[in-house]
Structure formats: C-alpha cells, structure tokens
MIVEXZA-576571 format. One record per residue (C-alpha): x, y, z; residue number from 1. Coordinates in Angstrom, 3 decimals, decimal comma, always signed. Example, Ala and Ser with C-alpha at 12.3 -4.5 7.8 and 13.67 -1.06 7.14 Angstrom:
% residues 2
+----------+----------+----------+-----+
!        x !        y !        z !   k !
+----------+----------+----------+-----+
!  +12,300 !   -4,500 !   +7,800 !   1 !
!  +13,670 !   -1,060 !   +7,140 !   2 !
+----------+----------+----------+-----+
This chain:
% residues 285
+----------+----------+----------+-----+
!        x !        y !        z !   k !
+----------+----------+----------+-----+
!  +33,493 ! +122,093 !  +95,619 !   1 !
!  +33,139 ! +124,365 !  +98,644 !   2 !
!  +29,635 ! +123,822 ! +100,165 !   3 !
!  +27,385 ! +126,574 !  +99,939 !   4 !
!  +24,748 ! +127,420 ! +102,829 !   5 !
!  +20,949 ! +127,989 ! +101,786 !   6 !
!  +18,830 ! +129,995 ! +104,206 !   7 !
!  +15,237 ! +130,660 ! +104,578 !   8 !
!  +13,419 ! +133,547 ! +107,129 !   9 !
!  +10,101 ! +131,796 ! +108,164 !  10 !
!   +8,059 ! +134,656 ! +108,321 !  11 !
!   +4,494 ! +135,807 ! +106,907 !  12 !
!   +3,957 ! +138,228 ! +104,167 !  13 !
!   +3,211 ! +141,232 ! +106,198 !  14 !
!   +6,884 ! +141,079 ! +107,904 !  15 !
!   +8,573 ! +143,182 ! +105,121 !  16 !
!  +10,482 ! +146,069 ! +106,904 !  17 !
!  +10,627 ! +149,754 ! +106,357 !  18 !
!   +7,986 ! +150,833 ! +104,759 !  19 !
!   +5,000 ! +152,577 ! +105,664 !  20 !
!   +2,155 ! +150,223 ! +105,007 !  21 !
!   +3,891 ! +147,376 ! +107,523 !  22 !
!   +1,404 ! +146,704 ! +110,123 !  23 !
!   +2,926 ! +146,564 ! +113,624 !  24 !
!   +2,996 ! +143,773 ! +115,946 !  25 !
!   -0,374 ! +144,367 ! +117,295 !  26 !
!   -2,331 ! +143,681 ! +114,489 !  27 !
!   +0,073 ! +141,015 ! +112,668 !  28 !
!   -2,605 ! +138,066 ! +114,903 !  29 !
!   -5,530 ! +139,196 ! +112,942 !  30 !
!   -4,263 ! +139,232 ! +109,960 !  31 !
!   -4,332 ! +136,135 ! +107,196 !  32 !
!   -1,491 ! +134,196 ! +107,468 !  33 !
!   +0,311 ! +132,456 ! +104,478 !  34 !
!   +3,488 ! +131,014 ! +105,728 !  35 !
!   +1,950 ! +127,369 ! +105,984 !  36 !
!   +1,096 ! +126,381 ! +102,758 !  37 !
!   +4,229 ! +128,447 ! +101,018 !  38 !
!   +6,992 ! +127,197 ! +103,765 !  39 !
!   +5,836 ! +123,756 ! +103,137 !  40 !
!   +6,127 ! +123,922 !  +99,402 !  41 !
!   +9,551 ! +124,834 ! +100,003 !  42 !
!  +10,004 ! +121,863 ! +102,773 !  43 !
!   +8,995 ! +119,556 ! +100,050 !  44 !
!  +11,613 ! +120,269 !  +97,153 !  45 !
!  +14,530 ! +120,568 !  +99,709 !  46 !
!  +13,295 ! +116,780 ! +100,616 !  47 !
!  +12,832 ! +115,964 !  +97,349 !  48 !
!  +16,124 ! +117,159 !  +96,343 !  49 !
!  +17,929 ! +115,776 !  +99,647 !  50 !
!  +19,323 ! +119,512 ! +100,737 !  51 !
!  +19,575 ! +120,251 ! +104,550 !  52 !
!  +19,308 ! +124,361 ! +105,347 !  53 !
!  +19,675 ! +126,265 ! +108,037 !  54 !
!  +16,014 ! +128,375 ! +108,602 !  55 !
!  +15,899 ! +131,263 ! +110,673 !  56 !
!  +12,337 ! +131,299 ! +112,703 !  57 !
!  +10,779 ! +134,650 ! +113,575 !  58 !
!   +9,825 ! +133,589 ! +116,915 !  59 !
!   +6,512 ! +135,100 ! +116,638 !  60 !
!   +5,849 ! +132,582 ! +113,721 !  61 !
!   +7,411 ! +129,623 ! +115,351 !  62 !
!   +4,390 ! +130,178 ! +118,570 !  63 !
!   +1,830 ! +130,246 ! +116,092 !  64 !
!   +2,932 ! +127,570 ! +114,030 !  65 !
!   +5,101 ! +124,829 ! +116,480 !  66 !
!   +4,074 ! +122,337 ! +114,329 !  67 !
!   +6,213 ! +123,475 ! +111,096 !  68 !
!   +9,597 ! +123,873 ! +113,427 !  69 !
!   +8,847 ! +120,206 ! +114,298 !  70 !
!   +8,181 ! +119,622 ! +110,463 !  71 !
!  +11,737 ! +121,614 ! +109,751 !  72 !
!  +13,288 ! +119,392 ! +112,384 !  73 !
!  +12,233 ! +115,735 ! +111,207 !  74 !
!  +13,678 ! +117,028 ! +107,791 !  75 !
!  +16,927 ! +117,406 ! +108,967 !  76 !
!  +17,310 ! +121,293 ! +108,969 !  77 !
!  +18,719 ! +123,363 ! +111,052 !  78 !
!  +16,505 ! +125,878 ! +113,316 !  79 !
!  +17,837 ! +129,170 ! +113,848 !  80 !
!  +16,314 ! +132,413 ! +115,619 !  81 !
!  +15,622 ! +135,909 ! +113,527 !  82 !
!  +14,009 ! +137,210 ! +116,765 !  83 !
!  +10,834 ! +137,954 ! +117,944 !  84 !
!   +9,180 ! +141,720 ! +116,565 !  85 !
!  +11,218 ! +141,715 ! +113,123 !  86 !
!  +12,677 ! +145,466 ! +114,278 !  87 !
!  +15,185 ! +146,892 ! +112,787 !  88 !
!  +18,175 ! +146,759 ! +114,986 !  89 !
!  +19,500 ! +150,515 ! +114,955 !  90 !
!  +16,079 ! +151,328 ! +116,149 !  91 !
!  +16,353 ! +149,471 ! +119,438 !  92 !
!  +18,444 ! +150,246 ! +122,094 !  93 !
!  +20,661 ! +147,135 ! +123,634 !  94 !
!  +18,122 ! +146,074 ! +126,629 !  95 !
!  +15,284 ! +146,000 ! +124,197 !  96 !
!  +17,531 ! +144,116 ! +121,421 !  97 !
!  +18,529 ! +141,531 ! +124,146 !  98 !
!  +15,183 ! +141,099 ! +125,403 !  99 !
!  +13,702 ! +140,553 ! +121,884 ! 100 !
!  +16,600 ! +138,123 ! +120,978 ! 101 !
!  +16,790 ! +136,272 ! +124,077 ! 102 !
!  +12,821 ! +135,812 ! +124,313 ! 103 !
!  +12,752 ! +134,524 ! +120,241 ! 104 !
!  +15,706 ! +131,896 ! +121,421 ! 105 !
!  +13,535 ! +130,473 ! +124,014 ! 106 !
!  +10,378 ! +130,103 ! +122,024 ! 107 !
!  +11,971 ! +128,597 ! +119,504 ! 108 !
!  +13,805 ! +125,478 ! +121,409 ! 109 !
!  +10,411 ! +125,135 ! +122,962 ! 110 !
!   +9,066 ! +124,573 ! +119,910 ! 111 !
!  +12,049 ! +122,412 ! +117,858 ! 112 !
!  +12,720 ! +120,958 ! +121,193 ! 113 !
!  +16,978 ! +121,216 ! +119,900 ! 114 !
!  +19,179 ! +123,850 ! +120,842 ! 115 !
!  +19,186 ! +127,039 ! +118,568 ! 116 !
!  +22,790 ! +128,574 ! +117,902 ! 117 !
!  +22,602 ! +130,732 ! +115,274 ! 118 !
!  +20,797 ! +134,576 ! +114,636 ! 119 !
!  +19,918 ! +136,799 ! +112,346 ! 120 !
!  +19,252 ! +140,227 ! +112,060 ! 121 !
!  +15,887 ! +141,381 ! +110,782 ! 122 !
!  +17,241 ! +143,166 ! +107,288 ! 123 !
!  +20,553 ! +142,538 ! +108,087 ! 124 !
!  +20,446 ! +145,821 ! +110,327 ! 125 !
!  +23,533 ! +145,588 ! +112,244 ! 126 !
!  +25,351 ! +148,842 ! +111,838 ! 127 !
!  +28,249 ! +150,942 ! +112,547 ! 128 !
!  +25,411 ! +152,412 ! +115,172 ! 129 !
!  +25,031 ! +149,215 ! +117,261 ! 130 !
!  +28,392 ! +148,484 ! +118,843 ! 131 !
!  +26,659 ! +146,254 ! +120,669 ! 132 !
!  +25,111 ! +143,821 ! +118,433 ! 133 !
!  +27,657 ! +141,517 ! +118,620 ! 134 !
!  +28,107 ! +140,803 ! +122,373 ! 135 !
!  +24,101 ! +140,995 ! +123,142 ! 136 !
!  +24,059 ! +138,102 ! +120,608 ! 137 !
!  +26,632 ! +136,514 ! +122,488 ! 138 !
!  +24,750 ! +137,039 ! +125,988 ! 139 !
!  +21,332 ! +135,995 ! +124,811 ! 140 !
!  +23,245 ! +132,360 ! +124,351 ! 141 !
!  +23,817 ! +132,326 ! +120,171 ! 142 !
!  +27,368 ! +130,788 ! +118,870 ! 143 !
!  +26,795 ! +132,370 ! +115,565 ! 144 !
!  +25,248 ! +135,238 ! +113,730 ! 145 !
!  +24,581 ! +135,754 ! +110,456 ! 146 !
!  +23,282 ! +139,314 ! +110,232 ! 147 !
!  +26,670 ! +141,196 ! +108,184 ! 148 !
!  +26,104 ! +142,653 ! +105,433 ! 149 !
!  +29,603 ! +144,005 ! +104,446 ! 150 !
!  +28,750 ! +146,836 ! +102,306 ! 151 !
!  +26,183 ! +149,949 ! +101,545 ! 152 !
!  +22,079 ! +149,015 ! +101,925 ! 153 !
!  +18,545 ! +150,899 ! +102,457 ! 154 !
!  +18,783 ! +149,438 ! +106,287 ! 155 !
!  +21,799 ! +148,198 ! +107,551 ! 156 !
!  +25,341 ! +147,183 ! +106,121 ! 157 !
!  +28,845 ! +147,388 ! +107,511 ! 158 !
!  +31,195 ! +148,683 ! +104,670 ! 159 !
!  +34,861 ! +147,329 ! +104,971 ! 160 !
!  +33,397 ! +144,461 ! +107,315 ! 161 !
!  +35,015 ! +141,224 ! +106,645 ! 162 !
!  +33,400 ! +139,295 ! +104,302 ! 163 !
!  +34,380 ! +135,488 ! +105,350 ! 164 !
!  +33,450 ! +133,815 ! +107,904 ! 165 !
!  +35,017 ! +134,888 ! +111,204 ! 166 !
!  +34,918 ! +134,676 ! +114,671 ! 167 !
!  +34,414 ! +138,205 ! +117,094 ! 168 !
!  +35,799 ! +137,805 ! +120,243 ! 169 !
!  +33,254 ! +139,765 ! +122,935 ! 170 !
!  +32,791 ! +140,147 ! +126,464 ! 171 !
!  +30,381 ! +137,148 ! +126,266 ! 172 !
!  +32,644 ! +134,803 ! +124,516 ! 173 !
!  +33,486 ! +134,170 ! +120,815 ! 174 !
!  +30,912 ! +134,628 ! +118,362 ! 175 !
!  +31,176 ! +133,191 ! +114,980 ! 176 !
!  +29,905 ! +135,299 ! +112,378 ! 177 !
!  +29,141 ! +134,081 ! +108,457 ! 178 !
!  +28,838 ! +137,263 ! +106,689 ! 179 !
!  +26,245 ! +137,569 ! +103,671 ! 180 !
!  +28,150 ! +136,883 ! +100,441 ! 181 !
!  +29,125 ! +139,429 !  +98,084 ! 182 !
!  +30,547 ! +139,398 !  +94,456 ! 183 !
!  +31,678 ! +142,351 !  +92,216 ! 184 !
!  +30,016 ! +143,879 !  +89,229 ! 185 !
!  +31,497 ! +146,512 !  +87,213 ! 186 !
!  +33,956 ! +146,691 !  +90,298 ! 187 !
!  +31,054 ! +147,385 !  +93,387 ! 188 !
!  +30,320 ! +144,611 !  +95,359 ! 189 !
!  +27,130 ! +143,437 !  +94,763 ! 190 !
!  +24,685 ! +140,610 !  +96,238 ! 191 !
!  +23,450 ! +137,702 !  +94,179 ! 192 !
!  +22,271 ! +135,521 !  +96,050 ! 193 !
!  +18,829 ! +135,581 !  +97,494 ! 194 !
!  +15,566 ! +138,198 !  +98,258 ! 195 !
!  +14,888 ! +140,797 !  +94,775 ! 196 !
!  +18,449 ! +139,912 !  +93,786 ! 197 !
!  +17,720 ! +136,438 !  +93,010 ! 198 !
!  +14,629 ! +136,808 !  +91,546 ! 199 !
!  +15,836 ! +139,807 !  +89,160 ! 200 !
!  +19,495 ! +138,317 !  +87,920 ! 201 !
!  +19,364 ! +135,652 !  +85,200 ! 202 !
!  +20,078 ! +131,841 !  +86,659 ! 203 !
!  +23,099 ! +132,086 !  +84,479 ! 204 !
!  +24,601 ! +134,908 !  +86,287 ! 205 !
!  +23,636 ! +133,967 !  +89,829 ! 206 !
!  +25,562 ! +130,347 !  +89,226 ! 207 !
!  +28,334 ! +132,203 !  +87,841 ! 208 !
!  +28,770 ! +134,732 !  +90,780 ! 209 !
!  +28,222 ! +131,746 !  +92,841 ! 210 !
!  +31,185 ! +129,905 !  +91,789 ! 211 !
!  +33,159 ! +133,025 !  +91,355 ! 212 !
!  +32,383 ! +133,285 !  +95,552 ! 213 !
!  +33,730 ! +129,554 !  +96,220 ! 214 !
!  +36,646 ! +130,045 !  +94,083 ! 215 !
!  +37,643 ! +132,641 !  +96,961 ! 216 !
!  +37,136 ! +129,568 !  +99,549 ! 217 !
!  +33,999 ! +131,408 ! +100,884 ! 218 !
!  +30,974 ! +129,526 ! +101,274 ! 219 !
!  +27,883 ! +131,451 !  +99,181 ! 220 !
!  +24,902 ! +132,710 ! +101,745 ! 221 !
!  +21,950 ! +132,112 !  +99,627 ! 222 !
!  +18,311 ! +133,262 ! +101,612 ! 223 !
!  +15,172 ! +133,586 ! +100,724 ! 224 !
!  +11,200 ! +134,006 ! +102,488 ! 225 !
!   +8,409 ! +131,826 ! +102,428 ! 226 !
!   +6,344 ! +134,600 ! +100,547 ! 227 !
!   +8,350 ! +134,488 !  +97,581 ! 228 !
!   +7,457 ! +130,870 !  +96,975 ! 229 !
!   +3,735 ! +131,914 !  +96,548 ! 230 !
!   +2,999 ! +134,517 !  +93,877 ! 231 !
!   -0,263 ! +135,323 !  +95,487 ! 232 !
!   +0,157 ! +136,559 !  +98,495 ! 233 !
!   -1,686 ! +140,012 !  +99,281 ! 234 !
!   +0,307 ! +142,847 !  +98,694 ! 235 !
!   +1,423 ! +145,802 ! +100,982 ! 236 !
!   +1,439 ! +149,489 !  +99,780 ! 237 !
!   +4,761 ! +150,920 !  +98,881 ! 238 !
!   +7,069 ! +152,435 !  +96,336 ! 239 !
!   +7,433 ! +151,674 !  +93,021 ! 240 !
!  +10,971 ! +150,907 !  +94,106 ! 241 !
!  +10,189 ! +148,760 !  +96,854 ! 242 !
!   +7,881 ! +146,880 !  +95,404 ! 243 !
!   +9,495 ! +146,217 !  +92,573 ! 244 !
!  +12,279 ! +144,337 !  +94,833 ! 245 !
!   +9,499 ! +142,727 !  +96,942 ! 246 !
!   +7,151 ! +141,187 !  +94,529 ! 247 !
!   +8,990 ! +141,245 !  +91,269 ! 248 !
!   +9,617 ! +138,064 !  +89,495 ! 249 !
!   +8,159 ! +135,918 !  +92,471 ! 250 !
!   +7,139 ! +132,771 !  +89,660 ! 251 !
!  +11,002 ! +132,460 !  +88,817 ! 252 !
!  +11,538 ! +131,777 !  +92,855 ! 253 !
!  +10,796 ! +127,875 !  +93,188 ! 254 !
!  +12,770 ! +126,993 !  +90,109 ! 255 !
!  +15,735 ! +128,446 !  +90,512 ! 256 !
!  +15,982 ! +126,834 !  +94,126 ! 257 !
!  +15,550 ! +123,556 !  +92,408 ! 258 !
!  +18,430 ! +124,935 !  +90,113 ! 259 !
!  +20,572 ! +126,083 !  +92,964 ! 260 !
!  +19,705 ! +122,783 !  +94,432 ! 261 !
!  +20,986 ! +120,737 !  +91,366 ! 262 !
!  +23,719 ! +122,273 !  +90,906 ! 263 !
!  +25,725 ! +123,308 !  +94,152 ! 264 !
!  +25,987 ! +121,532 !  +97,301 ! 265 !
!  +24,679 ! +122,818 ! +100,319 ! 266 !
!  +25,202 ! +122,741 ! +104,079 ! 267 !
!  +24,222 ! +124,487 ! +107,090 ! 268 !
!  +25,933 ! +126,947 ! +109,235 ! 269 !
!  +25,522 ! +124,731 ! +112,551 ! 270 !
!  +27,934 ! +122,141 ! +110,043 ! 271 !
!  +30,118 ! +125,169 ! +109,032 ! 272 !
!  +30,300 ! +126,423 ! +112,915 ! 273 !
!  +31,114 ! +122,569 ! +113,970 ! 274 !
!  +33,765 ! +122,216 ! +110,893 ! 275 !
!  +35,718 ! +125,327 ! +112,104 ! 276 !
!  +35,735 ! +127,162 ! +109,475 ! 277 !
!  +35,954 ! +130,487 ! +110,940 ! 278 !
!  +38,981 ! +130,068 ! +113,320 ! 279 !
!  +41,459 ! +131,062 ! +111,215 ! 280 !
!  +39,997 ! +134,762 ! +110,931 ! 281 !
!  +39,223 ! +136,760 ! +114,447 ! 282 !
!  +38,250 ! +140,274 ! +115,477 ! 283 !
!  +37,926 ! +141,678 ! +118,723 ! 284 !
!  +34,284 ! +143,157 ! +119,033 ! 285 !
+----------+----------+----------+-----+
C-alpha cells in the first residue's frame, strides 16, 4: 500500500487563526502554555507504535521549547518550519512573508541542529492573491511546501490546484509541493483527514476515504495540533461555528491516531521528496 504522510503543527492553544479572541504575538509569552505535556503524549504513541512524521514547528514554539525539537529529532521525525507569527499569508505582503519564513527556518535548525526542508502555511493560506508564495518559499531555502489546499476554505484554498504531489518550477529553483488530500462526497471534494474533520467523521469513513485517496496513487496528508490531544485546554471566544470545528470531539483525537497508526503506513515528506515522487508532475510558478 501507498504510504501515507502524518503531520503535526507544534503550536500552543492560543495559535488558532481568524478569529477575534486570538491574542497577538505580543502577549502569546505571558500566556500559559500547553504544548509540552500534549506534544509529548503524542511523541509517545508514535514511538510506541513505531511511526516516523513529519512536524511542522512554529518557530516561535521551537525558541521556547528547543528541548522538544531535540525530543522530535532522537525519535526519528522529521522537523519542518510553519513560520514564525502564525499570519495568515494573504495578509502579508512578500518582504514580510520572506522575513517571517526565512527567520522560523533558522530558529528551527538551531534548535534540531538538522536541516529543515519543508513549510507550511499557517491555515493553508496560500491563495490565488499571493503569486508569490511559491518562489519566497523557494528563496528563504525550503525544497518543499505543503501549504495547498486545492479547493474552497474560510482562509485560503486554491480551487483547480493540482492535487498530487508536484514540483513548481520558480525563479528560485524547483519547489516540490504535496498538496493537502482531498476526497469526494456527494460529488464536492471534501477533506478527511485531520483538524475538525477528523475529529467529526466516523473512523469508518475517514479509513475509507483514506484508501479511496491511495487507490488514486496519492499519498493521504493527515495533520493534526498538539491541542487536540488534550481536551482541557482553555478555550478562546468565538462562534458557535468555529468552535464547534475547534474543540468538538477533542477525546476521539488520540485514538483514532492510534487507529490511523494501526492501520496505514506512514512516511514523511523529506522520504517522499528524496523518493521522487513528484517529478513526474511540474508547473511553472
């Protein structure tokens, strides 16, 4: 069976996007953080169940806590960036995108003390709006991004975007992009696989979807957060809608990763990048 590539963003509770309550970066420092204890719980079944994933570090998180990259590292994973100030991308202009991107890369390797190749987009944000995403990615130093999300969301999504892995030729050199992984309900494309989406479909219907997504010889993008591993983390103020997809269901989170775990295989996208599984498809950027 196709290998499947399960992704965590090591962030804090606080760093959910869009919504009024959010508190901005100023204030995130004195605020109590969470991510230890919950990041580690998840450290410990992907040991216990031998899986190796690819974990995209907010940088911010990664300078107050060096010592869980390390952890990450001596377990195998992979260390990737998700930048620094978890902004939306269509609200920054290119220099301030770079900067951000560039600045999270650094910390990072400081801290795993490996090489960090891969990014992703806070809330997948990359947009019709940003032409260019793609080639500041390439610039800041990353071989891959996984920020695509290849139809309709609240913040970001590229409809008609190619949804397997690819590589985007830019003026910085070839990118390799793994899209987020999309199956079809009722004829929409839909997403399965990780966030509100995973915690609200049944595990029958997530595996199904799943295999339904390597039958097309695509590998499934599963992600999830630290927070939704820990069921009592303080809550933020927001919409019935929003929270609803934020903190709904967050008890069924831990066993269907050991689920997921049990019953796919899983890789990383550094292994993906390295097996060359996006050559065949290219794009100019």
């Amino acid at each position: 069976m196709h290998p499947s590539v399960f992704t965590i963003d090591v962030e804090e509770w606080f760093h959910i996007l869009d919504v009024p309550s959010t508190p901005s970066l100023g204030e995130w420092a004195a605020l109590p953080s969470r991510v230890e204890p919950s990041f580690r719980s998840m450290l410990e079944v992907m040991a216990e169940k031998n899986v190796h994933t690819t974990l995209f570090f907010l940088a911010w998180t990664a300078e107050r806590f060096p010592h869980l990259v390390r952890e990450a590292v001596a377990g195998g994973h992979e260390i990737a960036s998700h930048g620094y100030a978890h902004e939306l991308v269509y609200r920054q202009d290119r220099a301030t995108f770079l900067a951000d991107i560039t600045k999270a890369k650094e910390i990072i390797e400081q801290a795993a003390g490996t090489a960090v190749r891969g990014y992703r987009a806070p809330g997948f944000s990359v947009t019709k709006e940003t032409p260019w995403f793609f080639d500041a990615v390439a610039e800041a130093g990353y071989r891959y991004d996984s920020s695509i999300f290849p139809s309709e969301r609240g913040h970001g999504g590229l409809p008609g975007a190619k949804a397997v892995p690819h590589v985007i030729d830019t003026a910085h050199g070839p990118l390799t992009e793994f899209p987020i992984s999309l199956s079809s309900m009722f004829g929409k494309p839909m997403y399965f696989f990780g966030g509100g989406y995973l915690r609200f479909f049944p595990y029958s219907l997530i595996r199904a979807k799943a295999k339904s997504v390597l039958a097309e010889k695509r590998p499934v993008v599963f992600y999830l957060h630290p927070r939704e591993v820990d069921p009592g983390h303080p809550r933020l103020a927001m919409s019935a809608k929003r929270r609803f997809m934020s903190y709904h269901n967050l008890r069924s989170t831990m066993p269907k990763m050991r689920r997921l775990f049990d019953d796919l295989p899983m890789t990383t996208f550094a292994a993906l990048l390295e097996a060359g599984i996006a050559q065949q498809q290219r794009r100019v950027a």
